[in-house]
C-alpha positions, 0 to 999 in steps of 0.5 A: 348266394354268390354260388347260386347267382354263378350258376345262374348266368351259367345257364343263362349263357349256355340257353342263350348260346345255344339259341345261336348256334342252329337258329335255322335248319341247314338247308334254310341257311345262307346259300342253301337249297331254299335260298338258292331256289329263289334265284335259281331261275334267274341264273339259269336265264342270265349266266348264258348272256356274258362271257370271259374277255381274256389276254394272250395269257388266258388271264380274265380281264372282264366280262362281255355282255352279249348285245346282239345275237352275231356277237356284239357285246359291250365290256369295260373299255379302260380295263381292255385297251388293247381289245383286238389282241384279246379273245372271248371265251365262248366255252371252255375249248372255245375262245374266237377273236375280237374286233372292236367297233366303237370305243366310249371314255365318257361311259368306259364301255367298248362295244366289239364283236366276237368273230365268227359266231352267231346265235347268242342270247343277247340283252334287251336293253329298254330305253330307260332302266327301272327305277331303284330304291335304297335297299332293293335287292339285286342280282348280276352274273359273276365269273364268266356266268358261272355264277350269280351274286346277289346283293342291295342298292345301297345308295342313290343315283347320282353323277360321280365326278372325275377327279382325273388320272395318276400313276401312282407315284410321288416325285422328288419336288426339288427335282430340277433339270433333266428328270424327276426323282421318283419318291415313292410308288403306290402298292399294287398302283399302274406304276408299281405295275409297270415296274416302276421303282423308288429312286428311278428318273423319269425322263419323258413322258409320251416323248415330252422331256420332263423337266419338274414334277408339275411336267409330269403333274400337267401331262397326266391331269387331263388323260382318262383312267385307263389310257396308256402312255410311254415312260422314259426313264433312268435306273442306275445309270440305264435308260429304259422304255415302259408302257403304262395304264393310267389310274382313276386318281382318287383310287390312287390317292385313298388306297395308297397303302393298297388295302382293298387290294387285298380284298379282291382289288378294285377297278383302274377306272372309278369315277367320272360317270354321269350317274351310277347305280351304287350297290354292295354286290361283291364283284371283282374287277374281272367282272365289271361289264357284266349285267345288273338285274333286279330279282325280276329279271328286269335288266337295269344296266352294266356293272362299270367299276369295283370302288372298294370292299363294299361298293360297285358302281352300275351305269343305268341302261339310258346313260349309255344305250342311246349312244351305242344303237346308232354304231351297233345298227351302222355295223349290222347294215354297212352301206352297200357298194356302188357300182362306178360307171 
């Protein structure tokens, strides 16, 4: 009995696992040729539309969404501070200069123009974007345009609040007199970038001599993500200078340890935006300023910021639009000169 019973959920479990292993057909699978189809049109028409904004070193920084055919384009403004010493790469032997136009921290958008060309396929941005739902798919261009990467809405609109701006560094509170102890720095953090270590002093901040931690603490709060100040600092008896790119506070403080990092990094700039479109397409940092679609076609907005594994934030086309018009027109149509008498 016992043997019989044996070989009978030894069946059960061969059956049942050999129902898992080919339940579709190889072209029928994830990323096959039917499924890819369904999308195809749609690549072809977006992966024109944006283009690589890369340092002096050819590294990617983030994505340009072409919104005016003589090279206007919006990108991510935090992750781009210093805009005109980068290029956009147009093709793969083509990368021209950069000149910005207007700079918006309540949005994180900058909106530039690529010098010298002409004839883009831009975006047509509506005064407001299509409304979404919970589950909706989506789609948006990856890596340059090279790409496309699907995905769901997976939450509500809403306002995401500010929670201000960090270094990534914990400080010797008991510090007293000229400098502050460095306790701790967060991995993969602005800090940790700039070189910062355990036990370094910081002595000045923006050329404000730091006294106590709460120096530093009142100093950084009311800064955006993304700006950049100047460090002073003493490391074993040697004074040094460095420049430093403030983080989202709540990236710093919930990725302490840099998990995420490890899973294709996120965002400098996180939070404080008027109202997201909140989405589970996996994108990396480089990618924030590329295009947000649905399956349709119909462009609902800019990817803004990589949150962690599984969370990108969009900004809706009306929450950032209506601010750029009036400077990219100024731009297009400069007043003409007069002539003195």
């Amino acid at each position: 009995m016992i043997r019989h019973l044996a070989l009978f959920f030894s069946l059960a479990s061969a059956t049942a696992y050999g129902d898992l292993r080919a339940p579709l057909p190889a072209a029928e699978r994830t990323n096959g040729a039917q499924t890819l189809a369904a999308v195809s049109a749609l690549e072809k028409q977006t992966q024109i539309m944006v283009a690589p904004v890369i340092d002096k070193d050819g590294l990617t920084l983030s994505t340009a969404s072409w919104v005016g055919s003589e090279g206007y384009f919006l990108t991510k403004a935090s992750d781009t501070p210093k805009l005109e010493q980068c290029k956009v790469l147009i093709s793969t032997s083509l990368s021209v200069g950069i000149r910005e136009i207007h700079r918006s921290s309540a949005h994180d958008l900058v909106l530039a123009q690529a010098i010298g060309v002409s004839g883009l396929p831009a975006l047509t941005f509506e005064p407001k974007a299509p409304s979404t739902r919970y589950g909706q798919w989506l789609a948006a261009p990856v890596k340059g345009g090279k790409a496309l990467r699907i995905g769901i809405v997976s939450a509500q609109r809403r306002k995401i609040p500010g929670g201000g701006a960090a270094m990534g560094v914990r400080m010797d509170e008991n510090s007293a007199g000229k400098g502050v102890r460095v306790a701790g720095v967060a991995e993969d953090s602005p800090a940790a970038a700039a070189g910062l270590l355990e036990d370094d002093v910081l002595l000045s901040l923006e050329g404000q001599v730091l006294s106590s931690y709460k120096d530093v603490h009142d100093l950084v709060r009311d800064r955006q993500p993304g700006e950049q100040i100047e460090i002073a600092y003493r490391r074993e008896g040697k004074v040094s200078k460095v420049q430093l790119r403030l983080a989202s506070r709540s990236k710093i403080l919930q990725n302490w340890e840099g998990e995420d990092f490890a899973n294709g990094g996120i965002s400098i700039r996180t939070d404080n935006f008027a109202q997201v479109i909140q989405h589970d397409l996996p994108l990396a940092p480089q990618d924030m300023g590329c295009p947000l679609f649905d399956l349709d076609g119909h462009l609902l907005g800019i990817n803004i910021a990589r949150v962690d594994r599984i969370t990108t934030f969009a900004l809706p086309t009306e929450t950032f639009w209506p601010t750029f018009i009036p400077y990219l027109e100024a731009d297009r149509h400069p007043p003409k000169a007069v002539k003195a008498k």
